[in-house]
C-alpha positions, 0 to 999 in steps of 0.5 A: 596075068594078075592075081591077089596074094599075101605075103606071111613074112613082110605081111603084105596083101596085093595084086601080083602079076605072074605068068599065064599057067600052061598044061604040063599033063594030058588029064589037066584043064585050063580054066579062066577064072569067072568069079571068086568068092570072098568069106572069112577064111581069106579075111582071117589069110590076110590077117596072118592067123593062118594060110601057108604058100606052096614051099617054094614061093614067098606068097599065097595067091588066095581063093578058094570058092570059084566059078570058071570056064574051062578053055583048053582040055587036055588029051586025056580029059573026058568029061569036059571041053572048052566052053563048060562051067566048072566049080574046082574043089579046094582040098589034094589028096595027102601023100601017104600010101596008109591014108585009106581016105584020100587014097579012096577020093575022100581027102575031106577026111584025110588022116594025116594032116599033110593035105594040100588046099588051093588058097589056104594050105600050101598051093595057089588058089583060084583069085586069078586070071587063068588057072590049071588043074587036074580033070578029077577035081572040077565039077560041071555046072548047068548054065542056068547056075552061072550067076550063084555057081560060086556059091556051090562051095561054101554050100558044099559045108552045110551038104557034107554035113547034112549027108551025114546027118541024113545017114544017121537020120535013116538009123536012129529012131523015131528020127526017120522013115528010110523011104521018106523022099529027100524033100521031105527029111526034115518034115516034123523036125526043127532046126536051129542055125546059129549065125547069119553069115554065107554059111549060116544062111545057105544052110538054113536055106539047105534045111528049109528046103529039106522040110525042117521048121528053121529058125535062125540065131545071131547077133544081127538086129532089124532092119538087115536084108541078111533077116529078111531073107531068113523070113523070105525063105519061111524061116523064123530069126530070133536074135541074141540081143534080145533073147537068150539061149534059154528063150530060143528053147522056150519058143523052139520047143524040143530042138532036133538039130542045132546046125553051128556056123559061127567059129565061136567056142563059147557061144557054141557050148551056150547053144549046146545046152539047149540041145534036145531029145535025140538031137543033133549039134553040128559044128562047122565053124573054126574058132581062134585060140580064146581065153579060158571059157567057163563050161560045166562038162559034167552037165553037157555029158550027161545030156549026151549020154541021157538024151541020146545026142550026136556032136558032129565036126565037119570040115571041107568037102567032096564031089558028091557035096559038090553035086549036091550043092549044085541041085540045090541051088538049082531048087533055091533058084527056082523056089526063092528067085528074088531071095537068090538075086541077093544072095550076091552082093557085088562082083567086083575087079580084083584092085578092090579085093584087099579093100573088100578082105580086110574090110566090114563086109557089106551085103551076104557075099561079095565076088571077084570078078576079072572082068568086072569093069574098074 
């Protein structure tokens, strides 16, 4: 079967032919791989900034946000059987008897470090034809969801953040009222969302459906169909070309949430500044090793002490993510159905994967397909 893979040590990206996998355990599904997206994890893999191989192979096959059938069950599985859809998650637990989270299910807060995850970190991803995995990593898919199910783990970002966010929503006065319904949580607030890639688009799309007043930050400059979807879901993009961070709070007001999305250090502790009253700034991207960057710490401090704010990081993500980011692509799907139609820019056959990788992006998400004709 084919799969695409990098290779670190001869700095390589290609399609690999490689065995069909079989069932070796009575709690393990095989899946046929449906769709895989492609996003800036794997461009950065196949640049070898990072991405490791299991340790007894040359090579990384890569892959991380899937869509597949399952198409053997094994005795043991209880939840599934041939014919139903399933998002596989990404991260396996640690080995470690003292790491309490990944010993409780929760190995998106592992301790040690020493975490697997499929198409990054020591095990083969989901860019391939058929794919085995354990019954307590997938998560079910309605059918309705088979054209956007891909996009269910890159949400899965903004859900395990806004979770959190929520959590303390509930406790931090005058934020909100414990029984306000979750349509509702962002009611009276406003959000800011720094970057227009996937990640920053399906979040604001996650706080605009939470009720949040969302604007949207980036470098993108009109005409884009990535602005026009941001305008198409009521929220308002301002771009950095022609505005500054100072501008954006002028117009904005107090900001409640600053929702990061970019990996970007410096333009990230431009925005922090800006932060408001009782605010929240939520971190998700993973900058590269940058030149010294001026900052004024003192300043950010004394903000976070005196105005009450929250600097969250958040990485990867769990079932109840998962579950989320499915609803809510069932609630864009039925709220915003011209802009979900966009939201996928092209399924395409695994031969263009490297192409599609290492080039300039073109569209919001580009899928690998195994039946996408040549």
């Amino acid at each position: 079967m084919k799969a695409v893979a990098v290779f670190p040590g001869s700095q390589q990206v290609k399609i690999i032919e490689q065995e069909d996998p079989q069932l070796s355990q009575p709690d393990q599904v095989m899946m046929r791989m449906l769709d895989v997206g492609i996003c800036g994890t794997d461009k950065e893999i196949c640049s070898f900034e990072y991405g490791t191989p299991p340790a007894e192979d040359d090579h990384l096959v890569i892959g991380h946000e899937s869509l597949a059938e399952i198409v053997q069950a094994g005795t043991a599985v209880e939840r599934f059987q041939a014919g139903d859809l399933v998002v596989p998650s990404v991260r396996r637990p640690c080995h470690h008897a003292d790491c309490l989270a990944c010993r409780s299910g929760h190995q998106d807060y592992c301790y040690t470090g020493d975490f697997r995850e499929r198409g990054i970190k020591e095990a083969h991803g989901y860019m391939t034809e058929y794919v085995v995995d354990r019954e307590r990593y997938l998560n079910r898919v309605p059918p309705d969801l088979r054209e956007i199910a891909v996009l269910a783990e890159p949400l899965t970002i903004a859900e395990k953040a806004l979770a959190q966010l929520f959590w303390m929503m509930q406790r931090r006065p005058p934020w909100l009222d414990p029984q306000t319904p979750p349509q509702e949580r962002g009611r009276g607030l406003s959000a800011l969302v720094l970057g227009i890639g996937p990640v920053g688009l399906l979040g604001a799309m996650t706080l605009a459906t939470a009720g949040f007043t969302t604007y949207v930050y980036s470098r993108e400059v009109p005409p884009s169909p990535r602005i026009d979807l941001v305008t198409a879901i009521g929220g308002t993009y301002v771009s950095s070309q022609t505005a500054t961070f100072s501008d954006v709070a002028a117009q904005i007001g107090n900001i409640d949430l600053v929702y990061e999305a970019v990996g970007h250090s410096h333009f990230a502790l431009q925005a922090l500044r800006v932060l408001g009253t009782n605010g929240v700034f939520v971190l998700t991207g993973v900058p590269g090793l940058e030149a010294f960057v001026e900052s004024d710490p003192a300043r950010l401090m004394r903000d976070m002490v005196l105005k009450n704010q929250i600097l969250l990081g958040t990485v990867n993500a769990g079932p109840d993510a998962f579950a989320s980011a499915l609803r809510d692509l069932d609630a864009f799907r039925r709220r915003w159905p011209e802009v979900v139609r966009t939201l996928i820019a092209g399924r395409y056959p695994p031969e263009q994967a490297p192409d599609l990788i290492l080039g300039r992006p073109t569209g919001i998400k580009s899928v690998i397909a195994f039946d996408a004709p040549g």
